[in-house]
C-alpha positions, -999 to 999 in steps of 0.1 A, spaced: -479 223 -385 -481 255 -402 -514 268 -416 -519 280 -455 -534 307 -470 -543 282 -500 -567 250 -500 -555 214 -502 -574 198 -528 -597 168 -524 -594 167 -484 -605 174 -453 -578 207 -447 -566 195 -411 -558 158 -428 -543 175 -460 -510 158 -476 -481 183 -474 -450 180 -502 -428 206 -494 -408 213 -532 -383 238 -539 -376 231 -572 -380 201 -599 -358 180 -617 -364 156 -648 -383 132 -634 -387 135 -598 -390 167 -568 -363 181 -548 -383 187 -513 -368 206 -486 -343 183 -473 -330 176 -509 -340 142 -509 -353 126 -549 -387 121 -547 -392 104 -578 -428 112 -594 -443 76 -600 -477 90 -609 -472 119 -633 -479 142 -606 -522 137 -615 -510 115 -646 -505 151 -665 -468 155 -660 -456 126 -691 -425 146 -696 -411 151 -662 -407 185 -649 -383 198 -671 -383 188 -704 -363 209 -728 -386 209 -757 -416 222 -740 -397 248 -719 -385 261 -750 -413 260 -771 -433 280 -741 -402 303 -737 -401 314 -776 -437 319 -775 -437 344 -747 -413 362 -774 -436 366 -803 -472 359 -796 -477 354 -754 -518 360 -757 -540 365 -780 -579 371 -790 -601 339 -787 -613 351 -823 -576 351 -832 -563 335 -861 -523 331 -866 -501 303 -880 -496 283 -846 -530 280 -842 -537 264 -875 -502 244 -877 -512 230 -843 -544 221 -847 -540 204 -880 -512 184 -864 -533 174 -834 -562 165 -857 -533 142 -877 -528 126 -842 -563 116 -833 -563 103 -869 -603 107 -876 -613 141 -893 -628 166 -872 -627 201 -855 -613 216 -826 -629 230 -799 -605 246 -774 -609 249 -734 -576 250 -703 -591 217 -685 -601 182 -689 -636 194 -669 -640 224 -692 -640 201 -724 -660 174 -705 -688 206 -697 -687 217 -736 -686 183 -751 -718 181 -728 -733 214 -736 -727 209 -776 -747 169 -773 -775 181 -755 -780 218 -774 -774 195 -808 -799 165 -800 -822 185 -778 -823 158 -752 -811 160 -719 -802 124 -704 -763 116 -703 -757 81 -700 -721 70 -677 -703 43 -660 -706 46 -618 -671 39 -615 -655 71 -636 -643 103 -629 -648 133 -658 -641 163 -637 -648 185 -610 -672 208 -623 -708 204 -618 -715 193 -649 -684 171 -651 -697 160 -615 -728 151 -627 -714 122 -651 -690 114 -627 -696 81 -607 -670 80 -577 -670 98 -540 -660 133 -555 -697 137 -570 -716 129 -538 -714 164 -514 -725 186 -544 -759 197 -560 -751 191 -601 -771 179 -628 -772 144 -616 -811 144 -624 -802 145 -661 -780 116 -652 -785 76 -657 -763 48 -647 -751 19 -669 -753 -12 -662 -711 -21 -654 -696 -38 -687 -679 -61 -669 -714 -77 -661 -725 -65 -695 -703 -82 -718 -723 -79 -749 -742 -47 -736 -778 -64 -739 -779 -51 -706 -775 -12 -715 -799 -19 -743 -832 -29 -720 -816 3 -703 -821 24 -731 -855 9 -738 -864 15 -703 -856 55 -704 -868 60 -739 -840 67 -768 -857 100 -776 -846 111 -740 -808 101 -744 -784 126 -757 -755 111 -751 -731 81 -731 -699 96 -714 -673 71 -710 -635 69 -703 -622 44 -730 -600 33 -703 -609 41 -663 -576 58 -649 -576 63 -610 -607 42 -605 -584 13 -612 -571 9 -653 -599 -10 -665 -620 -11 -701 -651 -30 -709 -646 -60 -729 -640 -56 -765 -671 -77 -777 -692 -43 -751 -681 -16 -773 -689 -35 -805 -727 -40 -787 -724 3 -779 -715 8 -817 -744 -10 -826 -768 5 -804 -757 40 -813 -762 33 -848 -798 21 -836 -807 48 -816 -785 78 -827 -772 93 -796 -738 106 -792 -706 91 -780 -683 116 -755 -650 98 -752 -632 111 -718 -588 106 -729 -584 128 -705 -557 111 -685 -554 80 -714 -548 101 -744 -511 113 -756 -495 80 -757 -506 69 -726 -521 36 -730 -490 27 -756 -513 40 -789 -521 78 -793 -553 78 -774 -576 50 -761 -598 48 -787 -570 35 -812 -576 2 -791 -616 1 -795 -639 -9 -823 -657 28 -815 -663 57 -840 -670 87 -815 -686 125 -816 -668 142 -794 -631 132 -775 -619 156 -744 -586 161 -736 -565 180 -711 -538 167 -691 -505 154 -710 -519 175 -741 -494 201 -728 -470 179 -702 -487 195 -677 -465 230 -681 -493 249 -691 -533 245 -684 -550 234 -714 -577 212 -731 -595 202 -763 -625 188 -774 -623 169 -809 -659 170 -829 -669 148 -854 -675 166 -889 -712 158 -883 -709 178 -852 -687 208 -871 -712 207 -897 -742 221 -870 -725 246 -867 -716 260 -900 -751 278 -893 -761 267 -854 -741 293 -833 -716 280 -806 -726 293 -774 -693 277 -760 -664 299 -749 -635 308 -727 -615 339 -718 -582 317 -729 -597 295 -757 -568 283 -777 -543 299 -757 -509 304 -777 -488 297 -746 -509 261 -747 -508 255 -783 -472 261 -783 -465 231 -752 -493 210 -772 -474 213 -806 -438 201 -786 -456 174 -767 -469 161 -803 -438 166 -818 -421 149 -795 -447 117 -793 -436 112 -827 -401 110 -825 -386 78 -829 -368 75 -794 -397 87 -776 -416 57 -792 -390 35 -779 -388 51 -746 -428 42 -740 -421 9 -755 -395 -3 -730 -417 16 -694 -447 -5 -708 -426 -36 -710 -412 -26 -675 -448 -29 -660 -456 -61 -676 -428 -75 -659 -434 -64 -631 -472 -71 -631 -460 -107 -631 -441 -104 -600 -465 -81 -578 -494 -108 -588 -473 -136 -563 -469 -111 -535 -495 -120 -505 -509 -84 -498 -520 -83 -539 -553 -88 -551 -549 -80 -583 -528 -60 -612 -536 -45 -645 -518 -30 -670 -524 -6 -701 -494 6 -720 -478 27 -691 -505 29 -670 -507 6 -640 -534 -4 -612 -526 -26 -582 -555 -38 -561 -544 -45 -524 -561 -63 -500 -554 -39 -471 -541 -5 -471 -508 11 -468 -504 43 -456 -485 65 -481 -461 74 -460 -446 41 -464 -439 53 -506 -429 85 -495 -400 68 -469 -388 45 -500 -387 83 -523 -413 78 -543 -450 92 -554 -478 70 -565 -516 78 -568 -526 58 -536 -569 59 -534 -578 36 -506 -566 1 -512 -555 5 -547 -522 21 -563 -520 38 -595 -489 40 -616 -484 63 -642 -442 67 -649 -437 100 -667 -425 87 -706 -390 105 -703 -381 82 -669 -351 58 -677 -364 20 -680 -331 13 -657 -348 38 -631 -384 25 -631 -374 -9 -624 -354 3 -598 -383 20 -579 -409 -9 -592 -383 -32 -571 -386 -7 -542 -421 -11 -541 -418 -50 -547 -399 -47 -515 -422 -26 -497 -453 -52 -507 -436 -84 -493 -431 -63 -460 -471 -58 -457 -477 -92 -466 -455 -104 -436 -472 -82 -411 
């Protein structure tokens, strides 16, 4: 096995995962021996439009014409036209704060509650994942945080809502800490990799009231559940939540280019009419970005696309039914087009990769996250490869 001159991310470099890829297709890699390796997961749930989507390409593509880079301080039509139509799609009025990852917009959304309330606690979830930054880390709940010296001090855990159903438990929390300490709670309004799971409805009604009580902020992570994934806009269209601040990144541009956003509340734009920002990046509101993000919004709004999401979530239901009688299966859930299956042993990936396909695989749980442009006809195909591949393991 050759050696790189580049790192393998999330891995020890002598175990690393190897995808040879000469060039992309649609929906799926061409590796080396020219084989489909159809892309199950999104690539990191980023890639919603497959790997070459016209609209984006060309949006990208006439923007390198006019206006490839410009002055954070810039100001020029895209940049307001997109924004205002991204603002239109969160539906909730608010400003724009711009960044080129979902960790950079988790670290500002951070920065902005704690420089805003002048408190420093962040409360989060143990099962979550906001990013691989150290302050991102330090919310973050999983493995990825544990190796790493971040700002996990300033840090409390939640009680799990799934033991917390009305949140009474999170509010002795709060009482415990002190409210005057608390700037903030970062949650994912739906838990991607970590297996597709919310808190129940009658939880966030029980957060809403206790923010109202004690005033801290609410930090909504849509970075992988926001665009359409979870079959509304963003998560939050599902929950009985009013939040401060909502970072995205990921399917904001496709994936084609690297970019993020954090949406404030007008309470939070209001600070800083007169508070200065001390937030900023080299590529804030990149126009190569706000060019893919205007096409990706465009095209979420489009009548076929609509029906196109429709008909992969319907795919998955159907599917959920089936996996949920296979022996190996613990479990299933499902959210739009975003899919978690709980095993009840592993399987190496290899054994998806043989069958020409890629799904998130994270110890004894596969994630499925079709890219929205796959043909219904195509998923089910591959969902029926994996049906296939399930009944072997439960035979063994």
């Amino acid at each position: 096995m050759s050696d790189h001159p580049f790192y393998f991310t999330w891995t020890a470099q002598l175990k690393a995962l190897r995808i040879e890829i000469e060039k992309s297709r649609d929906c799926y890699y061409l590796t080396t021996e020219g084989r489909k390796l159809y892309d199950l997961s999104s690539t990191s749930y980023q890639a919603a439009f497959g790997h070459s989507f016209s609209p984006i390409k060309k949006a990208i593509q006439s923007q390198l014409n006019s206006l490839p880079i410009s002055s954070p301080k810039g100001v020029f039509e895209l940049k307001q036209r997109a924004t205002q139509k991204l603002i239109e799609y969160l539906n909730i009025p608010g400003k724009i704060f711009y960044t080129v990852s979902g960790a950079e917009s988790i670290e500002n959304a951070l920065k902005m509650a704690r420089q805003i309330s002048g408190k420093e606690i962040i409360l989060a979830r143990k099962n979550s994942y906001h990013g691989a930054s150290l302050g991102a880390l330090s919310v973050t709940g999983d493995w990825r945080t544990k190796d790493h010296k971040s700002l996990s001090k300033w840090t409390k855990r939640i009680p799990d809502p799934q033991v917390d159903p009305n949140a009474e438990k999170l509010a002795q929390l709060i009482e415990k800490i002190g409210a005057q300490k608390i700037a903030a709670i970062c949650l994912e309004t739906f838990i991607g990799g970590n297996g597709v799971i919310s808190a129940p409805l009658s939880w966030w009604r029980g957060l809403a009231k206790l923010k109202k009580k004690y005033g801290f902020f609410i930090i909504l992570d849509e970075v992988v559940c926001g665009f359409g994934r979870t079959g509304k806009p963003f998560g939050f269209h599902h929950l009985p939540i009013k939040p401060d601040f909502i970072c995205m990144a990921k399917i904001i541009t496709g994936g084609y280019i690297p970019f993020g956003a954090v949406w404030t509340s007008k309470e939070i734009a209001s600070y800083y009419k007169s508070n200065t920002l001390s937030c900023g990046l080299t590529n804030y509101a990149h126009p190569l970005g706000l060019s893919a993000m205007e096409s990706v919004i465009d095209s979420l709004k489009t009548t076929q696309l609509k029906e196109q999401i429709k008909e992969l979530s319907h795919g998955l239901e159907t599917y959920k039914e089936k996996f949920e009688l296979i022996g190996v299966v613990n479990e299933v859930r499902v959210i739009g087009t975003l899919m978690a299956i709980d095993l009840k042993k592993n399987i190496p990936f290899q054994r998806f990769i043989d069958e020409d396909i890629l799904v998130a695989l994270v110890g004894q749980r596969i994630i499925i996250a079709p890219p929205f442009t796959m043909r219904p006809s195509i998923l089910k195909k591959l969902l029926k490869r994996i049906e296939g591949l399930l009944k072997e393991d439960s035979h063994e």
